[in-house]
Steps between C-alpha positions, in 0.01 A plus 500: 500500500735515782923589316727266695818610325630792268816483353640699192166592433362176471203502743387105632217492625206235559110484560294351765305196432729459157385181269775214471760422364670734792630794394643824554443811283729740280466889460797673292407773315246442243573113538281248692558119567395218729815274602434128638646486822660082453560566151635925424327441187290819388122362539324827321629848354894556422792684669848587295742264529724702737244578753352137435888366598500732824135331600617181472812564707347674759230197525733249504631641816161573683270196352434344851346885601306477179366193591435623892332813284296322293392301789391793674322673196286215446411502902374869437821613681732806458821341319859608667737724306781329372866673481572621111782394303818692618 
């Protein structure tokens, strides 16, 4: 599963072929989630607030290059990195 962005530990990251709704994926520590790419609304799993809040930001700012990502995952193509969260 290909990580298109780290940030403050928070790994995204999403998987080739992926089943709808599109989605990206959520590694922070022992945490896992699934976020909806229209919606930032967890799908699966759970994230603290606080690193839920910087996910959200940082997707709100890069949601057309999730959508160009998600485009190429499901295409069996490498996704692009994405710049992290300042």
């Amino acid at each position: 599963m290909p990580t298109i962005s780290i940030f403050y530990g928070i790994l995204v990251q999403m998987f080739f072929d992926d089943h709808a709704p599109p989605h990206f994926h959520v590694r922070y520590a022992e945490y896992r989630a699934q976020i909806n790419i229209q919606t930032l609304e967890i799908i699966e799993g759970n994230l603290p607030r606080t690193a839920l809040s910087l996910v959200r930001q940082w997707a709100t700012e890069h949601q057309a290059e999730l959508v160009e990502n998600w485009t190429l995952c499901v295409q069996m193509q490498s996704p692009k990195k994405i710049a992290p969260l300042p």
